[in-house]
N, C-alpha and C positions, 0 to 999 in steps of 0.2 A: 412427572413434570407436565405443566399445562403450556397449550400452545402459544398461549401469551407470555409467558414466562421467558420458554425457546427466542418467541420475538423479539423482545427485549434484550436477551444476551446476544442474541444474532446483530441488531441494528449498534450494538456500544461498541461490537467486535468487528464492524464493516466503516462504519461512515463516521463522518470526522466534518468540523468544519471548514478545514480548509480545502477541500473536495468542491464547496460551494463556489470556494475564492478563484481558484485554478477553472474553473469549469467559466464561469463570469470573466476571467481575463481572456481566454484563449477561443472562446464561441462568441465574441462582440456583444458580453451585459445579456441582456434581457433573451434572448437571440439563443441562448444556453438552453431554454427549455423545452425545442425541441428534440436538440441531443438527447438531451437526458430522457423525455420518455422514451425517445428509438432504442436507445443503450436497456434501458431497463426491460423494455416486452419483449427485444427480438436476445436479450441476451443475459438477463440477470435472473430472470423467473425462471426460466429451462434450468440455470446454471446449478442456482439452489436449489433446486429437485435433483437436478439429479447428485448432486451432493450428498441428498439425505438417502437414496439409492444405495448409493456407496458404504454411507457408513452404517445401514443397516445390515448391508451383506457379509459385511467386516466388522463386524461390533466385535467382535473377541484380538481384533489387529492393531486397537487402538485409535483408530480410524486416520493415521497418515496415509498421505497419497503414494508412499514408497513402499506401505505394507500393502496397497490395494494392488499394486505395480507387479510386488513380490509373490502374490498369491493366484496376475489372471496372467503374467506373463513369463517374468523370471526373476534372477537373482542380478544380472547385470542391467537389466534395465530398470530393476528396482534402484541400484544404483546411482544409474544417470539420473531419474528422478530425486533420491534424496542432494544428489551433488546439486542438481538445477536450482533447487526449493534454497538450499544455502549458499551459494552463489551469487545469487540473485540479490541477496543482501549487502551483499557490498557496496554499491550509489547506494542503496538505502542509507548506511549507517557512513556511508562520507555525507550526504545529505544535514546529517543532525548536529553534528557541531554549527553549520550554517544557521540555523534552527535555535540552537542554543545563545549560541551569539547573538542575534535578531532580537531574539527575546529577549535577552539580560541589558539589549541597548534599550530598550524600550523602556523599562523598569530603572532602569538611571537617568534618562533623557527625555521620556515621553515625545522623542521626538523620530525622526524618517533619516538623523545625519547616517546611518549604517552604509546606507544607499552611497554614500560619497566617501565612502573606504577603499585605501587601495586595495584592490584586489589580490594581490601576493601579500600582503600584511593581514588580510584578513584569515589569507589561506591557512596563514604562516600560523595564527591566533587559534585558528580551527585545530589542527595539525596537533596543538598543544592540550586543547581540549579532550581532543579523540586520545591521546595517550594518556590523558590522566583518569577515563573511562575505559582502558584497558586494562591499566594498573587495578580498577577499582573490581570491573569482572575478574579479573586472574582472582580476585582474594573472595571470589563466589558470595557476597554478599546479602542475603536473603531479605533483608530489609527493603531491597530495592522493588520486588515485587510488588511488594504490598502498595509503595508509594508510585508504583507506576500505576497500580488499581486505583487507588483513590484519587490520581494528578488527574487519568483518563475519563473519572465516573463525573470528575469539575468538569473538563474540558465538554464533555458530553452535556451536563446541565448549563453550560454559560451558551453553548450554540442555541437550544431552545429558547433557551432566554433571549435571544436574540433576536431571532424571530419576531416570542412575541409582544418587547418591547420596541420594538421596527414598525409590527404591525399598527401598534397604535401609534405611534407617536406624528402620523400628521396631524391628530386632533389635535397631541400638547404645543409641534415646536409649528406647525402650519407651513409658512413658506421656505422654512429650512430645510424641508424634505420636497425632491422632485415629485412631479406629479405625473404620473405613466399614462402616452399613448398606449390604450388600448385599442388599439387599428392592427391588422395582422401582418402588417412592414413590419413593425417593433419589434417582432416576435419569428419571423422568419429568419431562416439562415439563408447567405448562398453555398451551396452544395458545389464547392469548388476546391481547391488543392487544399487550403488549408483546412477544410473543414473534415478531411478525412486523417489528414496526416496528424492530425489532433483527436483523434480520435482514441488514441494509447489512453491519453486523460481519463476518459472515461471509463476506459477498460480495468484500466489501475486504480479507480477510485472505487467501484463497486467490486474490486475482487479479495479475496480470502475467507469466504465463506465456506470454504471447506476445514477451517479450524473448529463447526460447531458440529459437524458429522459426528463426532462420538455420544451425542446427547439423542439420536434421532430414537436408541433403545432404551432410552430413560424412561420415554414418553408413555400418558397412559394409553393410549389408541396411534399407535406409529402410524398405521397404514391412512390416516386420513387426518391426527392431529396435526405431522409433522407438515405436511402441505398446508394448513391454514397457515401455521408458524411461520412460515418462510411468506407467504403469501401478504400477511399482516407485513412479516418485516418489509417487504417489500413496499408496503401502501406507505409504511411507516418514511421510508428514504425518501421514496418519491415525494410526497407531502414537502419531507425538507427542504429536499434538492430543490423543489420549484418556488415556494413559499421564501427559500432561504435567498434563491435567486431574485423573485419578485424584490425585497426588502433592500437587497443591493443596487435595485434598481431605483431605487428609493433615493439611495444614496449618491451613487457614481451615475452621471451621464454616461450610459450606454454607449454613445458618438462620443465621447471623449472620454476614456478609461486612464485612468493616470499609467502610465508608462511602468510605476515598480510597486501594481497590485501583488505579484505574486511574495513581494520581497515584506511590503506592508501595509496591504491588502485589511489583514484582520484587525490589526492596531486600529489603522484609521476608522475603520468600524463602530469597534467599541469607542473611541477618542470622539467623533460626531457625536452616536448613544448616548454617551456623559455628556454634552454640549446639550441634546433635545432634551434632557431629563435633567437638567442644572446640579448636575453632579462633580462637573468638573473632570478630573484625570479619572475618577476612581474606576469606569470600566477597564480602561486602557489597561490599568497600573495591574489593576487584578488578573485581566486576563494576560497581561505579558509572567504576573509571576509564575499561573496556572502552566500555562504552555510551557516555559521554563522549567518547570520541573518534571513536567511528563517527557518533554521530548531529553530532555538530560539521562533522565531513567531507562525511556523507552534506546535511550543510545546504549546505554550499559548491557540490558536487556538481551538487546538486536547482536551483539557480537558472541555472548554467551548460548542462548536460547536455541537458533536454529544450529551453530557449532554441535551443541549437544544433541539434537535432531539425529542428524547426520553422522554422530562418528558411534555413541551408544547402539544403533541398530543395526551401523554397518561392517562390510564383509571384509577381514585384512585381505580377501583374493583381489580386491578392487581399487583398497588405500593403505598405503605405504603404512608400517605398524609406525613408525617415525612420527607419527599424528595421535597415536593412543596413547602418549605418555600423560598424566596424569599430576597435577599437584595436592597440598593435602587440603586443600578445599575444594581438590575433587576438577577443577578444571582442566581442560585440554591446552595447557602452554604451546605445544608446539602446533598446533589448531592455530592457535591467537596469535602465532609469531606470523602466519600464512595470512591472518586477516590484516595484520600490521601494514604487510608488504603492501597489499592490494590495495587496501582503503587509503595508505599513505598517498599512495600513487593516485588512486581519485579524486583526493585530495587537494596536491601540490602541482600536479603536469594541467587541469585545468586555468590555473592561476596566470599561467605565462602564456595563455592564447587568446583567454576573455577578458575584457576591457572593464567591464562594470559590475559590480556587486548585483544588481539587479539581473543582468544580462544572466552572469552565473547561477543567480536562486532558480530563473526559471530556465536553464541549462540543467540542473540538479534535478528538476519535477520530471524535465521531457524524459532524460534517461533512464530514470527511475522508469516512468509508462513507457518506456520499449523493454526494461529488464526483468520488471518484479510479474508482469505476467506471464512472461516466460516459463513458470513455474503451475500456471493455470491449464494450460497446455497439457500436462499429465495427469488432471485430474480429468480432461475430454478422453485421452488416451484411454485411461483405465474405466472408464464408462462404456465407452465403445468395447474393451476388452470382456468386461463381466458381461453386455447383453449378448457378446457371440456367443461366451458359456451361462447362458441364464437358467441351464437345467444343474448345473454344477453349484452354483452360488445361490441357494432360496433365498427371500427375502419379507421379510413382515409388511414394507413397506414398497412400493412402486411409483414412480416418473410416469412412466410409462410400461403396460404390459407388454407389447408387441417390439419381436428383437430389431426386426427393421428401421421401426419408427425409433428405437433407443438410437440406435447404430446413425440414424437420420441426423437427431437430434445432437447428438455427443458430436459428429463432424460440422456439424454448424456453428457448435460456438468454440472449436478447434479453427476451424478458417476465421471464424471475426476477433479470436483471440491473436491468431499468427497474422493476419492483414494487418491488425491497428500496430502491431511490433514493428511491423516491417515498417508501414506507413509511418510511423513515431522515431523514426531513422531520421529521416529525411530535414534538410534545414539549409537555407539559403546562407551561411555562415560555412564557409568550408573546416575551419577547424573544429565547429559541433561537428557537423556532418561524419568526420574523420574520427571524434572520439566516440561517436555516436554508432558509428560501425566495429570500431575496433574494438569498446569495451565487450559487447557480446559475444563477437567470434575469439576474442581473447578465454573469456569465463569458458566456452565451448572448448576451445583445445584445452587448457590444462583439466577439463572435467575428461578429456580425453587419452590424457600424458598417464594422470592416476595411475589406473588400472596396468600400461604399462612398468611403470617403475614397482609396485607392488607386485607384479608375477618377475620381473628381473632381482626383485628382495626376495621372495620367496624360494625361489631356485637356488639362488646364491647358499642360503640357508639349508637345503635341501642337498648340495653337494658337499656341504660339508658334514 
């Protein structure tokens, strides 16, 4: 494999456009693009090296972070890491009915009324969604992969396009598009509470890049291809991020951000697009059914996929065998009964605190950036782990050769992964705040209960 190749499947497998949306609501417009370069040099470049680190030294482990976990420390905290990694999915996939919904008002309505939905009606609508995407994973459905590939590789070509029909279009639509202070006010942040505590955002939008660590021994020259690859992909986000940002700025007054960007942020986008280029609805319409069908898929996907992660690798010494049963399409039912309860619950108990459809989508985003990098955190761990034993694990490929500088490196973006969690807590709303605490240390004890009730089932079984 060539390093451009890696690049490309790395940037389809990381970044998305709503990354652009979320970054532009929450850093005040234009004002995003110094986040985004700090986020990417002091935290994205290390990250993906040493990513590829990893999955050189475990190329025969599959390259998950629970086999890397299993092999520098143990079996129980291999564990904890695969429990974390699926866990963590739960706001993710209560997230996607929201997502679903969004999308499919768009494509009936071409218009923003979603935003003025009750919010317990919505929930209630979502609730219905999510179960008939559980019904549809119970019955392991293989078709869905493919059309989550192909809904994701659209979604992927409509953002570039995006870009760079944005880019041109002050020549077509002229004073329909703002015209950018370039002074460096426009563009500066204040470095103040919100600016940290938002910081999850960014943590959660450049992370999972350790899904491509099994490709780092594919490669023809590892020890120096796989760094350009990661380094390209990197040039490649950046580019986006800021480019995708500039075009927004195009769009939205920066000092006046419409209030429910994060809810229909990208519609309006594309609906303007269609306006500059006398097209009418057709971006909107296109890109709502795009989305619509990735994030339907990627729902389906998200309940099955990491489930399977986690119970196929894992040890009955840690989870009750009450979870390995088994349907004849091969899925884990009593897995899915446990994802039911959880996500139900993320679901319906936000409904009766938050006030606005809006208020909740980007409720849904913040939690998600305090949970899903929670799971990033053991791919520091297991870095730091392999350069203590660096004469134990060779590797074709290196981050770094020296264990100190590893060990330096691997706890630095373990503190800026665990700060922005912690900081992405935080919200002047005491009932976020309160679910925004209690969903993680929630996920923590029953990842902690497990392994209890599993050695009290194995005893039991043992005395008789």
């Amino acid at each position: 494999m060539n390093w451009y190749t890696l690049a490309f499947m790395a940037f389809t497998g990381v970044w998305g456009f709503g990354n652009v949306i979320n970054g532009f609501s929450e850093y005040g417009g234009l004002k995003a693009i110094l986040p985004w370069l700090i986020i990417f040099a002091l935290y994205f470049v290390p990250y993906a090296l040493m990513v590829g680190e990893l999955g050189s030294a475990f190329k025969d482990a599959g390259g998950g972070v629970s086999s890397w976990i299993q092999s520098t420390i143990g079996a129980r905290m291999a564990y904890y890491a695969g429990w974390t990694y699926w866990i963590v999915h739960m706001p993710y996939i209560s997230q996607k009915p929201n997502s679903v919904l969004i999308a499919l008002s768009w494509v009936v309505f071409q218009d923003s009324r979603i935003s003025e939905m009750n919010t317990l009606t919505m929930q209630l609508i979502c609730f219905g969604i999510f179960i008939l995407a559980l019904v549809l994973a119970r019955r392991g459905i293989s078709i869905l992969k493919k059309l989550a590939s192909v809904a994701g590789m659209a979604m992927f070509v409509m953002s570039i396009l995006y870009i760079v029909l944005m880019m041109a279009a002050p020549a077509i639509a002229g004073d329909q598009t703002i015209a950018i202070d370039w002074s460096l006010k426009t563009f500066m942040p204040k470095f103040d509470v919100a600016f940290f505590t938002s910081f999850s955002i960014l943590v959660f939008s450049v992370g999972g890049c350790e899904k491509i660590s099994p490709y780092v021994n594919k490669m023809k020259d590892p020890s120096k291809d796989f760094a350009k690859g990661m380094i390209a992909m990197t040039v490649m986000i950046s580019i986006c991020a800021i480019l995708g940002t500039v075009a927004m700025g195009m769009m939205f007054d920066s000092n006046n951000i419409p209030g429910d960007l994060m809810t229909n942020g990208a519609y309006y986008a594309f609906e303007k697009l269609g306006s500059y280029y006398h097209v009418g609805k057709f971006f909107v319409i296109l890109y709502a059914l795009t989305n619509l069908t990735c994030q339907f898929a990627v729902l389906i996907m998200s309940i099955d996929a990491p489930l399977l992660m986690l119970l196929d690798s894992a040890d009955e010494e840690y989870i009750p065998k009450f979870f390995f049963k088994r349907n004849q399409y091969g899925a884990y039912v009593n897995g899915h009964i446990l994802v039911f309860i959880i996500v139900g619950l993320l679901i319906i108990i936000p409904a009766f605190g938050i006030g606005s459809v809006d208020q909740l989508v980007r409720w849904l985003i913040r939690v998600n950036a305090v949970c899903m990098p929670l799971r990033y955190l053991w791919v520091f761990v297991a870095y730091i782990a392999l350069k203590k034993q660096a004469d134990k694990f060779p590797t074709e490929y290196h981050f770094v050769k020296g264990k100190g500088l590893g060990i330096f490196f691997g706890g630095w973006c373990f503190l800026i992964t665990a700060a922005a969690c912690i900081g992405g807590i935080y919200s002047e709303n005491p009932f976020e705040l309160i679910l925004n605490i209690a969903t993680p240390v929630v996920f923590i004890l029953l990842g902690l209960i497990m392994p209890v009730v599993a050695r009290k089932e194995n005893n039991r079984e043992n005395l008789q």
